[in-house]
PDB file of N, CA, C and O in Angstrom, chain B, residues numbered from 101:
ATOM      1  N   UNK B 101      -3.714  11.921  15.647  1.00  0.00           N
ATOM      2  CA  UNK B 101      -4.654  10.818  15.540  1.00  0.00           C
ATOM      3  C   UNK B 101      -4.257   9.774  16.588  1.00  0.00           C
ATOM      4  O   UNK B 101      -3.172   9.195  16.657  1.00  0.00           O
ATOM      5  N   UNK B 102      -4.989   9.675  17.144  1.00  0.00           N
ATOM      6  CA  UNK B 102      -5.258   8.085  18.396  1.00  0.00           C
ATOM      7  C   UNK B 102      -4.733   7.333  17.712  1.00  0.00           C
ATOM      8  O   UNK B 102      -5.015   7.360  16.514  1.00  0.00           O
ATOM      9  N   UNK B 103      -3.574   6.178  18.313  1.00  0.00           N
ATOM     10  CA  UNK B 103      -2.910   5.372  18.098  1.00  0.00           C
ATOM     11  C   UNK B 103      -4.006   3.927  17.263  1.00  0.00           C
ATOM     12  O   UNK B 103      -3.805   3.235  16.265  1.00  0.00           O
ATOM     13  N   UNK B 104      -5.370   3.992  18.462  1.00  0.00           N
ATOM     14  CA  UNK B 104      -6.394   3.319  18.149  1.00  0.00           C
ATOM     15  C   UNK B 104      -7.432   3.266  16.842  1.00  0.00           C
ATOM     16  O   UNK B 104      -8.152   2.402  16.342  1.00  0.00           O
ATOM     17  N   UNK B 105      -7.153   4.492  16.596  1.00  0.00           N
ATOM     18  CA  UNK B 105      -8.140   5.107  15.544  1.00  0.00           C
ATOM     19  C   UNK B 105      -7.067   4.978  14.220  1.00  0.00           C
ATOM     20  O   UNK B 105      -7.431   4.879  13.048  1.00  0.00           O
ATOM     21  N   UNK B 106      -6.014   4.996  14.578  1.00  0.00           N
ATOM     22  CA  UNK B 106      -4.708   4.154  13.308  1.00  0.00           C
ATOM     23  C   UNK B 106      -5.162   2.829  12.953  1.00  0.00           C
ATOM     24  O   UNK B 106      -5.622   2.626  11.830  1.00  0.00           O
ATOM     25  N   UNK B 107      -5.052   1.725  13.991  1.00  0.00           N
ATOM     26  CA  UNK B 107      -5.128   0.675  13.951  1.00  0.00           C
ATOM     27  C   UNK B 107      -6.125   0.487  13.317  1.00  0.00           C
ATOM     28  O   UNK B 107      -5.937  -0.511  12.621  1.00  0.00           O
ATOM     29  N   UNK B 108      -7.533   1.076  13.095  1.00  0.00           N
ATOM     30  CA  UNK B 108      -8.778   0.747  13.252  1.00  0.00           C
ATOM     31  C   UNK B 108      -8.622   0.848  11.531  1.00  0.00           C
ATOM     32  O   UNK B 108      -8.826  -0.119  10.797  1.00  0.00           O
ATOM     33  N   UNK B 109      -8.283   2.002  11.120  1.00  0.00           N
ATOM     34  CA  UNK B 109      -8.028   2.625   9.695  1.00  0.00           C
ATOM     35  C   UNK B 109      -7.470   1.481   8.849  1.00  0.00           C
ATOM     36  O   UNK B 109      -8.060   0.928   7.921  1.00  0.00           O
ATOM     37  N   UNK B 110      -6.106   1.177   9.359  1.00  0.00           N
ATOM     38  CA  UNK B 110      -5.238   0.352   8.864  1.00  0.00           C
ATOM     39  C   UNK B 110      -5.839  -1.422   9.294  1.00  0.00           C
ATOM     40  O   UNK B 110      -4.938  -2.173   9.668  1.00  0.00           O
ATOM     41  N   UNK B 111      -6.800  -1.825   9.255  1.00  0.00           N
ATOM     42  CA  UNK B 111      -7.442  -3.025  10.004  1.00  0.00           C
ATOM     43  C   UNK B 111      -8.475  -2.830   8.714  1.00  0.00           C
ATOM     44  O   UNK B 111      -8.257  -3.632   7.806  1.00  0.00           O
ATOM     45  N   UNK B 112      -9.491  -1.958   8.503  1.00  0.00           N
ATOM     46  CA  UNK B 112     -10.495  -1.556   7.882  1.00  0.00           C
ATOM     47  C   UNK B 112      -9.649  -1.530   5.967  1.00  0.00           C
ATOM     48  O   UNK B 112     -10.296  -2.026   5.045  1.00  0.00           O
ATOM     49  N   UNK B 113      -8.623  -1.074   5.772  1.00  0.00           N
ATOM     50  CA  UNK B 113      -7.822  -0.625   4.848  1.00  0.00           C
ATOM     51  C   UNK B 113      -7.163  -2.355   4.461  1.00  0.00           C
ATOM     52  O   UNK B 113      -7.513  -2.929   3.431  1.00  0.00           O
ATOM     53  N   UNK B 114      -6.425  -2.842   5.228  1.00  0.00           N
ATOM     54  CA  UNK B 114      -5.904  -4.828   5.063  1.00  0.00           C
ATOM     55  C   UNK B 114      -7.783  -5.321   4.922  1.00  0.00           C
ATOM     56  O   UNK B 114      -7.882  -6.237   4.106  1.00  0.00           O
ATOM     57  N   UNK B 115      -8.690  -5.051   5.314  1.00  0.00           N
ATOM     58  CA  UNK B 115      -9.808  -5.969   4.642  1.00  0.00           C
ATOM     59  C   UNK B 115     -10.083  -5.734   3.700  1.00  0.00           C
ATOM     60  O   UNK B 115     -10.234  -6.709   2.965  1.00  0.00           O
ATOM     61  N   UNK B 116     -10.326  -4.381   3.098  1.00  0.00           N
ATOM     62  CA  UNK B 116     -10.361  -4.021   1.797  1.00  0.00           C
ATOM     63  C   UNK B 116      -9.771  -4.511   0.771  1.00  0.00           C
ATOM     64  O   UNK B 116     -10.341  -4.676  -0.307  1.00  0.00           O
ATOM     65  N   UNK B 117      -8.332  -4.850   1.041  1.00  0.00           N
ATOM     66  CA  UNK B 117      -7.918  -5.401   0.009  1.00  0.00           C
ATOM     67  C   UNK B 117      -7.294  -6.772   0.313  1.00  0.00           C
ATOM     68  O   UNK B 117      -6.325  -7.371  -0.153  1.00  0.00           O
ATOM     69  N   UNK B 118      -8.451  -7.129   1.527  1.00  0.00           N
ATOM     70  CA  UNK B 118      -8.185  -8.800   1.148  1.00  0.00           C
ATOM     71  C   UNK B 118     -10.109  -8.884   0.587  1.00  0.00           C
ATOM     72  O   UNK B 118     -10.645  -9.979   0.755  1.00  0.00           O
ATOM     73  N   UNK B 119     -10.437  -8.454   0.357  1.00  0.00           N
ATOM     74  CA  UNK B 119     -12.094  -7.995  -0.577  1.00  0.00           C
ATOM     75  C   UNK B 119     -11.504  -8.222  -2.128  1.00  0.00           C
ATOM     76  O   UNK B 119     -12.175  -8.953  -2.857  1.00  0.00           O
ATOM     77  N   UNK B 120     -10.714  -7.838  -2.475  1.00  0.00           N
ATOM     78  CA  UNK B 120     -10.487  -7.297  -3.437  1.00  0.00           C
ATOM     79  C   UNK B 120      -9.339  -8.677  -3.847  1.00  0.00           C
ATOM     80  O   UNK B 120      -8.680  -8.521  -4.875  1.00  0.00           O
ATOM     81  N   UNK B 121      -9.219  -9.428  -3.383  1.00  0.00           N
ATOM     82  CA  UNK B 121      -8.130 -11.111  -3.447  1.00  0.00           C
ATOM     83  C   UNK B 121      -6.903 -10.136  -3.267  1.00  0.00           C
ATOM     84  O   UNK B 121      -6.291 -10.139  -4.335  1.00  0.00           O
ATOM     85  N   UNK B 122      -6.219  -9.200  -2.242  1.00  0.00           N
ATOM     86  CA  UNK B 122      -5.123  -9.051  -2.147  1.00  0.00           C
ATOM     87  C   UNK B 122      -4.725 -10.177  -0.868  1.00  0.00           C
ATOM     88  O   UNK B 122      -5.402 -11.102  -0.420  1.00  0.00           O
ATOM     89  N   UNK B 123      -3.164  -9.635  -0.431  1.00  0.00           N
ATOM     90  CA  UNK B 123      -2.863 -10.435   1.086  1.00  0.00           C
ATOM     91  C   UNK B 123      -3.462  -9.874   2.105  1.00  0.00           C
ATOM     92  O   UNK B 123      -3.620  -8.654   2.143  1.00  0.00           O
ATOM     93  N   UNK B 124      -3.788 -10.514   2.866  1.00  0.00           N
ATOM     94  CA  UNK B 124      -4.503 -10.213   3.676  1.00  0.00           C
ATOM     95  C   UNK B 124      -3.814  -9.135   4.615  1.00  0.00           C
ATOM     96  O   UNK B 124      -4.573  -8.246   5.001  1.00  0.00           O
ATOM     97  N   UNK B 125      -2.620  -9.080   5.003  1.00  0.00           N
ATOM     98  CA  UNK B 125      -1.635  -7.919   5.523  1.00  0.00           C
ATOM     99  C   UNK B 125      -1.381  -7.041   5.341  1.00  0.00           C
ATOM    100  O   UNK B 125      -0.802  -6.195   6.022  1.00  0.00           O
ATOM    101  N   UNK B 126      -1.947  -7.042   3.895  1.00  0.00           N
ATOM    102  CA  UNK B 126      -1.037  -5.752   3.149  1.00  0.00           C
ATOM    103  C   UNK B 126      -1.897  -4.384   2.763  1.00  0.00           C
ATOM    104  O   UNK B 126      -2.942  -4.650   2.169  1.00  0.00           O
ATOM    105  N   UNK B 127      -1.743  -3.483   2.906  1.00  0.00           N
ATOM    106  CA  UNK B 127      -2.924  -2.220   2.779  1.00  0.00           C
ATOM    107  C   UNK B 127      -2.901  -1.789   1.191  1.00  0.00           C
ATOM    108  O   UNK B 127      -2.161  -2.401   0.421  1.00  0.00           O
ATOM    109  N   UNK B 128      -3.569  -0.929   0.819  1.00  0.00           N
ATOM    110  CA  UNK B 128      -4.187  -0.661  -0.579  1.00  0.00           C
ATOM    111  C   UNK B 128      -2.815   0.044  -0.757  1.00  0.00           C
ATOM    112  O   UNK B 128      -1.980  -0.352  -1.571  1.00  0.00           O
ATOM    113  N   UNK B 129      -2.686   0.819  -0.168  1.00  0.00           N
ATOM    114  CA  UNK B 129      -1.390   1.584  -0.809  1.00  0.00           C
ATOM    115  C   UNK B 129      -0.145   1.036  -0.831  1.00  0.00           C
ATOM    116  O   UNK B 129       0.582   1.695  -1.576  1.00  0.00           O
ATOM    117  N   UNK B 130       0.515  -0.066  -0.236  1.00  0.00           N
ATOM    118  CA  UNK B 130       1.513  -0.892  -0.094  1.00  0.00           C
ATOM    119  C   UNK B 130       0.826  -2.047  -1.840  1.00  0.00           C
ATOM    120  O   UNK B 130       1.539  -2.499  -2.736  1.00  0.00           O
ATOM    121  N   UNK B 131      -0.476  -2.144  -1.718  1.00  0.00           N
ATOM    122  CA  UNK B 131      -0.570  -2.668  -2.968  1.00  0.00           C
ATOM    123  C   UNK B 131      -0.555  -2.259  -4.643  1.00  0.00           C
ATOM    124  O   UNK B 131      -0.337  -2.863  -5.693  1.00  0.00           O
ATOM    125  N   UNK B 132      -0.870  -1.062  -4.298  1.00  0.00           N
ATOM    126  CA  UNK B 132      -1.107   0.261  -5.589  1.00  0.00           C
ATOM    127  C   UNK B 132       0.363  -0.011  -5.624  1.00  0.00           C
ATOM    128  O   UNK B 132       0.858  -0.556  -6.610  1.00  0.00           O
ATOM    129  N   UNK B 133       1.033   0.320  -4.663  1.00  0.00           N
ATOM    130  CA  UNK B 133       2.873   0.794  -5.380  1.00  0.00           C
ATOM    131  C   UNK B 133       3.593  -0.621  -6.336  1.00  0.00           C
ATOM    132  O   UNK B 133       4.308  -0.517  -7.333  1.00  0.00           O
ATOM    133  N   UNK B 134       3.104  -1.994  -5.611  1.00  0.00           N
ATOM    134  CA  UNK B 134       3.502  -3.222  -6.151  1.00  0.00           C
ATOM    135  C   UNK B 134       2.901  -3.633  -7.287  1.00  0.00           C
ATOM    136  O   UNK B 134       3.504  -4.578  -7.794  1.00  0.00           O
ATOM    137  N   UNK B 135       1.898  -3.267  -7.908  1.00  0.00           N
ATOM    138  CA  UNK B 135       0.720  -3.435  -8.742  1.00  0.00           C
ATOM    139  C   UNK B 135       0.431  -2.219  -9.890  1.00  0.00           C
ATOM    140  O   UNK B 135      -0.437  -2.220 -10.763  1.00  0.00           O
ATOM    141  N   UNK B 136       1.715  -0.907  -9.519  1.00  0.00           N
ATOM    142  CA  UNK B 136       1.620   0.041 -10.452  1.00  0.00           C
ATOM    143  C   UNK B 136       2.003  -0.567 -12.288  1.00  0.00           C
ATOM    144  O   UNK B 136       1.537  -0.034 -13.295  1.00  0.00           O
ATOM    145  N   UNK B 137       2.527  -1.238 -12.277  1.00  0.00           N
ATOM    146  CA  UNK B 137       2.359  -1.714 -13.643  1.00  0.00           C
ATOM    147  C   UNK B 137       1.250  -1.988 -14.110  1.00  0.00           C
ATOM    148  O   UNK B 137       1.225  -1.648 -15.293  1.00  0.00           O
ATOM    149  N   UNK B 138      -0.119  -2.638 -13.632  1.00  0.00           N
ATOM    150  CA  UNK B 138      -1.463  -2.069 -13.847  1.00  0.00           C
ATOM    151  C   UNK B 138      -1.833  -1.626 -14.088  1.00  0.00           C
ATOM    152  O   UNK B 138      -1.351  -0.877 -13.239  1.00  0.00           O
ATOM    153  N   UNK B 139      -2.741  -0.794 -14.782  1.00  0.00           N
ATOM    154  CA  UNK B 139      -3.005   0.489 -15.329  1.00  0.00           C
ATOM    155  C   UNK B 139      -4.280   0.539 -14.008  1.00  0.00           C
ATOM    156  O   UNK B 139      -4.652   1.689 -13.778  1.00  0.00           O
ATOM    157  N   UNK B 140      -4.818  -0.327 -13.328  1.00  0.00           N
ATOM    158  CA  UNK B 140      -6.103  -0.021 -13.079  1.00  0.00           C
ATOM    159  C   UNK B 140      -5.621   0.401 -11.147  1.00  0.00           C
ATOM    160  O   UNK B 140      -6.273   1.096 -10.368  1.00  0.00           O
ATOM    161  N   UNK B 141      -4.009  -0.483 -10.833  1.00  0.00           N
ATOM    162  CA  UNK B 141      -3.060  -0.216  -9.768  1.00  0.00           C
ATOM    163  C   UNK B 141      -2.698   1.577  -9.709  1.00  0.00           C
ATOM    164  O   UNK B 141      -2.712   2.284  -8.701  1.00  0.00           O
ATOM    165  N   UNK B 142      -2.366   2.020 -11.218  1.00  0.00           N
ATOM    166  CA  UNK B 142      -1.032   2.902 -11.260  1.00  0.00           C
ATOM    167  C   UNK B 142      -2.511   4.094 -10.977  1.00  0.00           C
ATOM    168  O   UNK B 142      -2.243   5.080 -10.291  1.00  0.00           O
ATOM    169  N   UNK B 143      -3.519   4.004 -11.336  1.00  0.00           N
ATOM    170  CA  UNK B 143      -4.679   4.840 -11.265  1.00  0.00           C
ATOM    171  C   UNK B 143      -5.289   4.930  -9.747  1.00  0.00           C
ATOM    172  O   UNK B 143      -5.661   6.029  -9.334  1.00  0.00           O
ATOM    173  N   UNK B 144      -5.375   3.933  -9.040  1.00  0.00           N
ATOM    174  CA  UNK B 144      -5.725   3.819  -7.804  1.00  0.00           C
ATOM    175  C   UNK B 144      -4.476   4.609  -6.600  1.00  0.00           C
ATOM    176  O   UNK B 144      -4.695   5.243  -5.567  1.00  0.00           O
ATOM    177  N   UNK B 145      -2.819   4.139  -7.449  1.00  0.00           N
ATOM    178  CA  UNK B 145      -1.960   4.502  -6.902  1.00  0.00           C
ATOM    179  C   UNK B 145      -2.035   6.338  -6.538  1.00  0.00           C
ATOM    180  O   UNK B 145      -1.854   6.882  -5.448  1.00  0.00           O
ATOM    181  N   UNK B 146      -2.398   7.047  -8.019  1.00  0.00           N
ATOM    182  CA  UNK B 146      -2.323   8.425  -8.014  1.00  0.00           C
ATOM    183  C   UNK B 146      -3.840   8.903  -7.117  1.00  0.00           C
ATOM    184  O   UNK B 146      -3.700  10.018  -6.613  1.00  0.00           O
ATOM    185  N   UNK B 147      -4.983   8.377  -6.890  1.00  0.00           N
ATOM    186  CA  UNK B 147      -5.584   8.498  -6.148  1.00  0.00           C
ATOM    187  C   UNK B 147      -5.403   8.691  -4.789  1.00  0.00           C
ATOM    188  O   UNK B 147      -5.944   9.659  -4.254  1.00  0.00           O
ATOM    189  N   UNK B 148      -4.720   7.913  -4.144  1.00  0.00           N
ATOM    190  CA  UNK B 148      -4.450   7.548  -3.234  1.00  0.00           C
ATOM    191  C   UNK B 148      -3.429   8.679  -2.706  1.00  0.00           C
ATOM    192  O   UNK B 148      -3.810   9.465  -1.838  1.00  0.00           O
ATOM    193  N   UNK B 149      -2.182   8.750  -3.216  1.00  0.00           N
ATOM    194  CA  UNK B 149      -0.973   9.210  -3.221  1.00  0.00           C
ATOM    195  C   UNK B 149      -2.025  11.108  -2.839  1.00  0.00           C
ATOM    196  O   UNK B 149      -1.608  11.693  -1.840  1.00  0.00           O
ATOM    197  N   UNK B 150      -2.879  11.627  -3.410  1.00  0.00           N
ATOM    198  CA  UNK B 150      -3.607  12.734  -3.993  1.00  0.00           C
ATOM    199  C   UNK B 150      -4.103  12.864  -2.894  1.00  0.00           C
ATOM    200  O   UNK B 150      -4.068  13.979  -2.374  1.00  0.00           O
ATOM    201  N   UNK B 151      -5.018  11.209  -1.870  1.00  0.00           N
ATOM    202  CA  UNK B 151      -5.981  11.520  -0.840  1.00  0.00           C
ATOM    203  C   UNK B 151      -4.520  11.890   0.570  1.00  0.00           C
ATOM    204  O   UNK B 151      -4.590  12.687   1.506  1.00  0.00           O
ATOM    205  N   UNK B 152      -3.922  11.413   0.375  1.00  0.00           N
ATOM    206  CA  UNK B 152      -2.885  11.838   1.726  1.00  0.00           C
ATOM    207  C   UNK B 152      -1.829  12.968   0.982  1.00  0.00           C
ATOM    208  O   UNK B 152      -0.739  13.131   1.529  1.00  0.00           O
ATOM    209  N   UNK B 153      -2.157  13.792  -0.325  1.00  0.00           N
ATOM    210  CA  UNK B 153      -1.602  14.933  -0.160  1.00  0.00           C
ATOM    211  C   UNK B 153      -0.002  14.720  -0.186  1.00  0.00           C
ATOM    212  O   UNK B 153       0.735  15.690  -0.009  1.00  0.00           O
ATOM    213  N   UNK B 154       0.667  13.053  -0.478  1.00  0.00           N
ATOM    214  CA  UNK B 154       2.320  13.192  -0.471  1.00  0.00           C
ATOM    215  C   UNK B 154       2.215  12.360  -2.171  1.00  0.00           C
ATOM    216  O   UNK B 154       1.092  11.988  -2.511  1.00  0.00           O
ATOM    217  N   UNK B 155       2.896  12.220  -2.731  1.00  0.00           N
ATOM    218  CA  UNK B 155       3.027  11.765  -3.948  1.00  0.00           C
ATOM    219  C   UNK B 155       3.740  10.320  -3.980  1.00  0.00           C
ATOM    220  O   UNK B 155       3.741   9.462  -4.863  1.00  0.00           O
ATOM    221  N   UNK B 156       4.406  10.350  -2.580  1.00  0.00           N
ATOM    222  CA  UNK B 156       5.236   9.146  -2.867  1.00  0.00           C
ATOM    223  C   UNK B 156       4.563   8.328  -1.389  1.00  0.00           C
ATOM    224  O   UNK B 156       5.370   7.721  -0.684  1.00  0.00           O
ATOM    225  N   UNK B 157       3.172   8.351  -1.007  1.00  0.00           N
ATOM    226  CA  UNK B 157       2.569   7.796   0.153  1.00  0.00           C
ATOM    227  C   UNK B 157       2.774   6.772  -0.189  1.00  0.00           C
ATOM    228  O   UNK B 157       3.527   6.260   0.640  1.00  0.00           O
ATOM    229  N   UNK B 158       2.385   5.611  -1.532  1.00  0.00           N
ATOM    230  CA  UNK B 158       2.278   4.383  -2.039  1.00  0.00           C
ATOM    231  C   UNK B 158       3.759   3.942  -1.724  1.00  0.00           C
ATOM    232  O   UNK B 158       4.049   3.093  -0.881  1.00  0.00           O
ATOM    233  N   UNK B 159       4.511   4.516  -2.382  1.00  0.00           N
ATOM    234  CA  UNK B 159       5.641   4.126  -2.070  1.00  0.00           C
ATOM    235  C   UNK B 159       6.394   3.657  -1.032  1.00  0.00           C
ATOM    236  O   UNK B 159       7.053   2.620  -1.107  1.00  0.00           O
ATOM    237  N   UNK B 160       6.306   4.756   0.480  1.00  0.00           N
ATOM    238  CA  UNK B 160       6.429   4.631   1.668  1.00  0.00           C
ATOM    239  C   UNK B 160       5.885   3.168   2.068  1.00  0.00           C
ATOM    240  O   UNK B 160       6.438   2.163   2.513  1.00  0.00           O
ATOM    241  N   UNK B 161       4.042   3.613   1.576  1.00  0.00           N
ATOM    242  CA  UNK B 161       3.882   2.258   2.137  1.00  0.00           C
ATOM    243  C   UNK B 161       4.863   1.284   1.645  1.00  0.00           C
ATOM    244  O   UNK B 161       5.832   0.910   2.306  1.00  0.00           O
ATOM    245  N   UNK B 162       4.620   0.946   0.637  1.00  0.00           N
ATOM    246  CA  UNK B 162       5.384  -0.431   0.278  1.00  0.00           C
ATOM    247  C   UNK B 162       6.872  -0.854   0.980  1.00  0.00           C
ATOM    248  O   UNK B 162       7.387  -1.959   1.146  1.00  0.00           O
ATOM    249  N   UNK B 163       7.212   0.155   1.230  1.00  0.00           N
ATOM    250  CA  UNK B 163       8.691   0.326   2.061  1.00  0.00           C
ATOM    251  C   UNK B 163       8.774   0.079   3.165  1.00  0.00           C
ATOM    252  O   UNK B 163       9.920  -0.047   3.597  1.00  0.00           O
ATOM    253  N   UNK B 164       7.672  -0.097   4.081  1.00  0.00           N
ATOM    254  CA  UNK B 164       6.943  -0.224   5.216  1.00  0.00           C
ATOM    255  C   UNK B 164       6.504  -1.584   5.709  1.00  0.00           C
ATOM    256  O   UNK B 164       6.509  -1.850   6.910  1.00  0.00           O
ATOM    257  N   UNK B 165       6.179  -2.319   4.914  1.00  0.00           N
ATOM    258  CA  UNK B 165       5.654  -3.255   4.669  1.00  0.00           C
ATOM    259  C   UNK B 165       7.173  -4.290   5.429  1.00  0.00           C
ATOM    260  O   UNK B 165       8.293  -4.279   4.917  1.00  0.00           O
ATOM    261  N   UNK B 166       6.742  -5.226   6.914  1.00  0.00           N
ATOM    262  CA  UNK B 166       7.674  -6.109   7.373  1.00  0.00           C
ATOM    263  C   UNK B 166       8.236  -7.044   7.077  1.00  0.00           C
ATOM    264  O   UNK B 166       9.451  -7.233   7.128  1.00  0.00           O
ATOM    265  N   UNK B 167       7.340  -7.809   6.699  1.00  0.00           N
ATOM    266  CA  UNK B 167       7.299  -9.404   6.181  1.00  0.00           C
ATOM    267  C   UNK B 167       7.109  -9.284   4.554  1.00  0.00           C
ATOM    268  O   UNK B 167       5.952  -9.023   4.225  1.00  0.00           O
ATOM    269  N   UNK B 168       7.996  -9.423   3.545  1.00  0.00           N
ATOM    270  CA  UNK B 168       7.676  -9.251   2.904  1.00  0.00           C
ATOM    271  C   UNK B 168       8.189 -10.360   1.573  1.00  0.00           C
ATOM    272  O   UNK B 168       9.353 -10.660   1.310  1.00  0.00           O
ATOM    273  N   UNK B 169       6.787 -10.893   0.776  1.00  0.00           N
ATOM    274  CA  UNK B 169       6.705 -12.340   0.188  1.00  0.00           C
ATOM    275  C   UNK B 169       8.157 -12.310  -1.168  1.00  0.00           C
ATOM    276  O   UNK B 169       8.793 -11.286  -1.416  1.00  0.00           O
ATOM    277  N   UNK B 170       8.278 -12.992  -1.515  1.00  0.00           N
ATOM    278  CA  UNK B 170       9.606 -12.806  -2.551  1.00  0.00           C
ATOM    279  C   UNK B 170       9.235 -12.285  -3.832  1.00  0.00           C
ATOM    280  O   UNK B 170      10.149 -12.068  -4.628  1.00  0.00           O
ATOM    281  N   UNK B 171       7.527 -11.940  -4.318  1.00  0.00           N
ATOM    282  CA  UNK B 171       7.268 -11.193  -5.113  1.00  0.00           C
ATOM    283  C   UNK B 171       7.462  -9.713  -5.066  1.00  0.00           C
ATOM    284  O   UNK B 171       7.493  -8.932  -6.017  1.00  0.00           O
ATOM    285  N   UNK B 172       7.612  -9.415  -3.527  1.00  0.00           N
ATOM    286  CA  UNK B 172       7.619  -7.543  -3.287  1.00  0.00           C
ATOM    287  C   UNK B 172       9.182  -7.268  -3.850  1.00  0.00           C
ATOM    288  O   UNK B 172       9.516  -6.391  -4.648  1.00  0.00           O
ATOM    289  N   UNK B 173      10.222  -8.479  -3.071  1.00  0.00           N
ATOM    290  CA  UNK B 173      11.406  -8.378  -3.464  1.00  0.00           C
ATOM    291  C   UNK B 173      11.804  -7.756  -4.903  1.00  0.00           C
ATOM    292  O   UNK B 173      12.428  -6.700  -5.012  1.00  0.00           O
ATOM    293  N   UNK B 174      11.400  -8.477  -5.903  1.00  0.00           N
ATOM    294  CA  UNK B 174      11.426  -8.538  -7.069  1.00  0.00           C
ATOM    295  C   UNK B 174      11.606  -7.050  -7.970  1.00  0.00           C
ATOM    296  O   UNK B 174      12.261  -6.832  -8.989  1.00  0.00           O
ATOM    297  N   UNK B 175      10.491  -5.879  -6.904  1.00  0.00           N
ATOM    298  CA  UNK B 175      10.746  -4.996  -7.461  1.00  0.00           C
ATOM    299  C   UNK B 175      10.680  -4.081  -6.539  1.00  0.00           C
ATOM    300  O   UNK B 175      10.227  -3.062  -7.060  1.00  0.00           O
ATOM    301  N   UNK B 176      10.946  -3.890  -5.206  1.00  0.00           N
ATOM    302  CA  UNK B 176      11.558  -2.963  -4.335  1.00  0.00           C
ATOM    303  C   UNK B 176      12.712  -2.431  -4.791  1.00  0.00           C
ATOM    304  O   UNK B 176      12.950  -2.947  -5.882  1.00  0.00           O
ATOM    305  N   UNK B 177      13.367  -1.817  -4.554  1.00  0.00           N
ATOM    306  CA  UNK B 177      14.358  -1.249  -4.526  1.00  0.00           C
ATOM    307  C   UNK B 177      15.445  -0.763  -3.282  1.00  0.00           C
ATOM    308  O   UNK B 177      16.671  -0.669  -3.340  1.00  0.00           O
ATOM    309  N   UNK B 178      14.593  -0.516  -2.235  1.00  0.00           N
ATOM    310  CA  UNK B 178      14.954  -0.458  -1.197  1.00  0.00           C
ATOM    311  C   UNK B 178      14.800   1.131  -0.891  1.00  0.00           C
ATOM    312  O   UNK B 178      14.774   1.602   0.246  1.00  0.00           O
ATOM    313  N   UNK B 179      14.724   1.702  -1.815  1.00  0.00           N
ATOM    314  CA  UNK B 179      14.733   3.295  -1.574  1.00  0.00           C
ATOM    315  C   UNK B 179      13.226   4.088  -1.285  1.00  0.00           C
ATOM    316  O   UNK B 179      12.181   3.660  -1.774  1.00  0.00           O
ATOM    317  N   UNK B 180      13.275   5.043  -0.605  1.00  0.00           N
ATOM    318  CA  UNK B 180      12.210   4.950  -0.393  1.00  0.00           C
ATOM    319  C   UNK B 180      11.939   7.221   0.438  1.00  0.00           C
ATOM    320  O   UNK B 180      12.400   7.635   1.502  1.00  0.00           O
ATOM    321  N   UNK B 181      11.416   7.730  -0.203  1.00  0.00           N
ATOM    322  CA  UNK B 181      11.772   9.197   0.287  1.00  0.00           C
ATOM    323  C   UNK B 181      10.515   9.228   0.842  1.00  0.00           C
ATOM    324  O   UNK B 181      10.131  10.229   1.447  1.00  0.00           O
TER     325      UNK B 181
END
């Protein structure tokens, strides 16, 4: 995949879930993994995780994630497969 056609995904993916009152930075799946205590998160999470075919995609994301506010802290772990 075109470096461009990433960006475009991941640009399209941070509006979505600033649609949805997330941060504006942060992509659906970096949010599903932080938000899995949710039931309506942990459901979107296994969706998601299902559409890219890895189980722990949400996860990655969240692990991924640069800048990150002192709520992600809270329950990262740091580990991340």
């Amino acid at each position: 995949m075109s470096k461009y056609f990433h960006n475009l995904c991941v640009a399209f993916d941070q509006l979505a879930n600033t649609l949805l009152a997330g941060y504006p930075d942060e992509t659906l799946s970096s949010r599903s993994y932080r938000c899995k205590d949710k039931l309506r998160w942990r459901i979107a999470m296994h969706v998601i995780n299902g559409l890219f075919c890895d189980k722990n995609h949400c996860r990655k994301a969240f692990g991924l994630e640069v800048d990150l506010p002192d709520e992600y802290s809270e329950s990262w772990d740091g580990k991340y497969k």
